[in-house]
Structure formats: structure tokens, C-alpha cells
C-alpha atoms as one frame of an Amber mdcrd trajectory, in Angstrom:
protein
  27.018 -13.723 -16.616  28.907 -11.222 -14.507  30.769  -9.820 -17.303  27.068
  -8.893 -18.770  25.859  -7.306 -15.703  29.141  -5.169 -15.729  28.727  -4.614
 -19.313  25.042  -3.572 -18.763  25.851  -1.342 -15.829  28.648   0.867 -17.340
  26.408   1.413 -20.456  26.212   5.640 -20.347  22.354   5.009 -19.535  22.429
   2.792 -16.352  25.567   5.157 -15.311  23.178   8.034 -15.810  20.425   6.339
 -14.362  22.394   5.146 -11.003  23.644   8.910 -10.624  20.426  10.522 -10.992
  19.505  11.819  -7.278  15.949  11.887  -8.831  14.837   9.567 -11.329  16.130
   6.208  -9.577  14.526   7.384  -6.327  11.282   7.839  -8.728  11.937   4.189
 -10.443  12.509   2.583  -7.221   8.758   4.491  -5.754   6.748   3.639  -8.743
   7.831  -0.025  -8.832   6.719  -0.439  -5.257   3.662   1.350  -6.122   2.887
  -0.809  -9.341   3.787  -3.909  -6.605   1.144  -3.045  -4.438  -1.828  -2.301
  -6.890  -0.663  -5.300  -8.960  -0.490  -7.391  -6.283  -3.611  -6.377  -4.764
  -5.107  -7.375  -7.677  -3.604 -11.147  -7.631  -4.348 -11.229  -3.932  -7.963
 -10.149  -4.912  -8.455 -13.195  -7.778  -6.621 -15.499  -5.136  -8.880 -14.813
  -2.170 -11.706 -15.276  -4.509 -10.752 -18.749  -5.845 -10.026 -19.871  -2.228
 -13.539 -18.960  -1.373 -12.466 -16.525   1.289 -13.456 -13.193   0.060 -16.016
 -12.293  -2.497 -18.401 -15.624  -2.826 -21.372 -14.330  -4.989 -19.243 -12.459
  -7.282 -18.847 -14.746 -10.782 -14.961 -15.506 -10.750 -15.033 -14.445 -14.377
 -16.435 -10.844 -14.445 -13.550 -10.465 -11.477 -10.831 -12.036 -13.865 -11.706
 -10.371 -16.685 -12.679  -6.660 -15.082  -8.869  -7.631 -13.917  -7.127  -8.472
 -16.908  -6.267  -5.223 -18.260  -5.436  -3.538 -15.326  -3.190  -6.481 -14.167
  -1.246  -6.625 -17.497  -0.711  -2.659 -17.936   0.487  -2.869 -13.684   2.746
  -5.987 -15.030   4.501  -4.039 -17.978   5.062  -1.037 -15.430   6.512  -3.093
 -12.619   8.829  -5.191 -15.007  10.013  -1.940 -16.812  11.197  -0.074 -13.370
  12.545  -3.752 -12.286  14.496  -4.108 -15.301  15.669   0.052 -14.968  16.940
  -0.683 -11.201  18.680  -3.839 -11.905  20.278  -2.454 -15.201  21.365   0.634
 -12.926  23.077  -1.605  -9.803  23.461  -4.769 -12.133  26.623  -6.058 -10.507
  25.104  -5.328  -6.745  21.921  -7.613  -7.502  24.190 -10.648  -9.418  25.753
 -11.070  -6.104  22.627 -10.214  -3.624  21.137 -14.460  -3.071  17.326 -12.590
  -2.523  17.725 -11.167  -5.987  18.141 -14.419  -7.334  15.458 -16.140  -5.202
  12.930 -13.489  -6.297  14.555 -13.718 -10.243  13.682 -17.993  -9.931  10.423
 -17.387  -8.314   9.414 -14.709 -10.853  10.408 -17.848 -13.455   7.848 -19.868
 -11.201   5.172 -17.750 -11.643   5.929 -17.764 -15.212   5.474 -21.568 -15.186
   1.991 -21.319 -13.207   0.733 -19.141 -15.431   1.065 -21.460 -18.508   0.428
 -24.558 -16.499  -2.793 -22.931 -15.125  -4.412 -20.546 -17.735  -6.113 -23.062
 -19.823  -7.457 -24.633 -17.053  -8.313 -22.011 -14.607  -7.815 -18.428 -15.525
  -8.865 -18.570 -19.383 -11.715 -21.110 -18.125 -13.571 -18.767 -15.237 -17.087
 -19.160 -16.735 -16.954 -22.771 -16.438 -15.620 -21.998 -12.645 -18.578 -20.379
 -12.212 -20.859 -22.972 -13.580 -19.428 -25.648 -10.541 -21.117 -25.971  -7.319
 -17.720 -25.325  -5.670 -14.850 -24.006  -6.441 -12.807 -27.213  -8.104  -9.686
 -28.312  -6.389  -7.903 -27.455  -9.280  -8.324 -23.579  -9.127  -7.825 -23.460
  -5.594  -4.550 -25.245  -5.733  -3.427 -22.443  -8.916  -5.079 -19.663  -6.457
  -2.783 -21.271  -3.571  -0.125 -21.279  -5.398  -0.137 -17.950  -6.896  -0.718
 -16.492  -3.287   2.545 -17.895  -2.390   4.568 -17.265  -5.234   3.590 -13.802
  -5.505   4.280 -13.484  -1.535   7.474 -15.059  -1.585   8.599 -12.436  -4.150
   7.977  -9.720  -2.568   9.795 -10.676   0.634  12.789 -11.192  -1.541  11.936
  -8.193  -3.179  12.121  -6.207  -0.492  15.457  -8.338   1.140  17.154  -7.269
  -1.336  17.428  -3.588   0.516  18.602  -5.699   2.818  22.125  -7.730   1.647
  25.003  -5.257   1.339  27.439  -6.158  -2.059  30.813  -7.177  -1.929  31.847
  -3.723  -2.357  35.521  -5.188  -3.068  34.288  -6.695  -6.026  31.821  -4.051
  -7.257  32.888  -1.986 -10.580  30.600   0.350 -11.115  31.411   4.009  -9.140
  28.599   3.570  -6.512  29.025   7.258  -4.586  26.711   8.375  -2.351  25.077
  11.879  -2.851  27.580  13.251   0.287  30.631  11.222  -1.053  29.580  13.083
  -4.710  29.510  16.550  -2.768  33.200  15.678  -0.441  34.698  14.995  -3.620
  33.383  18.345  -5.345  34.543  20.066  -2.220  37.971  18.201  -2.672  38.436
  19.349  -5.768  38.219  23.371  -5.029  40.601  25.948  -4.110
């Protein structure tokens, strides 16, 4: 695995891409901003199937007004994810909240096929019940967590410093770039 993330770091993109003094810092702000409208939008169908926000709107008109939205927001935060790890591939193999975040993003994989038949592809019937059934709660519980739990990690991950001894890639800084221009002059 770590001679892939090497591999996939030194391609001529992600080497372009981790150099850029613009479009990472662009990458990095539209993945947090795709985080927090996506994940209003989970925290929005969560608090609803708890029962603690929204009680007389029908759980499926807010699912499916959702659905679109929530899959274009999912595409856009997965692209820039996949951009910064491919541009600091070797950094994030050896930060542990990467790989927290990477198995709870597997997680939330798993809930969503576990609980779409019965709860997210089934909101009219949700609607239909008295109260909201245990069942969607628990999937609405679940999700909340999840989804909260990644983006701590997500945003630990600013937060570990790499082994710089065993990084490969050339990781200068935009005033280590400059000193070395300067070194290099008469």
C-alpha cells in the first residue's frame, strides 16, 4: 500500500497539484464547503427521523427534495477528497485520523445498504406510521454519528504532523520554495 501512495503522489499531476499555491488551497476550501452543505443536509434527514426537528413535514418529500442535492454535494466532496489525498498521499497513509475517517467513510457505506430498503427508499411508508419506527431512528442515529465522527477525523487530520523522515514526496513550503530561488541567484 505505501508503495501506491508514493506511486500516486509523484504522478506529474498530484506533484502539480501539491505545488500549486492556488488550486490545493481552492480544493482543500471547496471540500469543506461541500462538507458543510452536505452534511447539513444528513443532519437535516437525521433530526427529522429522530423526531427532533421538523415533525409535520412528510419524511419523504424531505428525502426526496434531498436526494439530488445530497448526491451532486457527495460527488463534489469525494472528488476534492480524492484530489488532496492523491496530492499528500504518503502524509495521510501514515496520519491514524485519516484512516479512522477512511473506515468510517466504509461504515457509512455499509449503513447505507443495510438501511435504504428499509428506511430511506421506504419514507412514504414512514410517513404512513403513527411514530417514527424504531428502525429509522436507529439508521437516523446512526448516520448522525457516523457522519460526526468523520468529520472530527476529518478535520484531525490538520492536526497529526508526518514522519517527515519517511516522507518522499518534496513537501516545500511557499517560503522554503522562495529561499531556495533566492539561493540559487547571483
Amino acid at each position: 500500500m505505501l508503495a501506491f501512495v508514493q506511486w500516486l503522489q509523484a504522478t506529474d499531476f498530484f506533484t502539480a497539484l501539491r505545488g500549486s499555491w492556488y488550486v490545493y488551497p481552492i480544493i482543500m476550501s471547496t471540500h469543506l464547503a461541500a462538507i458543510a452543505l452536505f452534511g447539513g443536509m444528513i443532519l437535516m434527514v437525521d433530526m427529522r427521523l429522530l423526531g427532533l426537528a421538523m415533525k409535520k413535514r412528510p419524511i419523504a418529500d424531505l428525502i426526496d427534495q434531498l436526494r439530488a442535492p445530497k448526491q451532486v454535494g457527495f460527488v463534489i466532496l469525494v472528488t476534492c477528497g480524492f484530489l488532496m489525498f492523491g496530492s499528500k498521499a504518503e502524509e495521510y497513509y501514515y496520519n491514524i485520523f485519516f484512516r479512522v475517517k477512511m473506515t468510517l467513510l466504509v461504515l457509512v457505506f455499509i449503513h447505507a445498504m443495510v438501511f435504504h430498503r428499509s428506511v430511506y427508499g421506504n419514507a412514504k411508508e414512514l410517513d404512513k406510521a403513527q411514530e417514527v419506527p424504531g428502525v429509522a431512528k436507529l439508521a437516523a442515529g446512526l448516520s448522525f454519528c457516523l457522519w460526526l465522527g468523520l468529520v472530527i477525523c476529518g478535520r484531525g487530520i490538520g492536526y497529526v504532523d508526518a514522519p517527515l523522515d519517511k516522507i518522499h514526496a518534496m513537501l516545500q513550503r511557499p517560503a522554503a520554495a522562495m529561499a531556495s530561488v533566492f539561493e540559487r541567484l547571483p
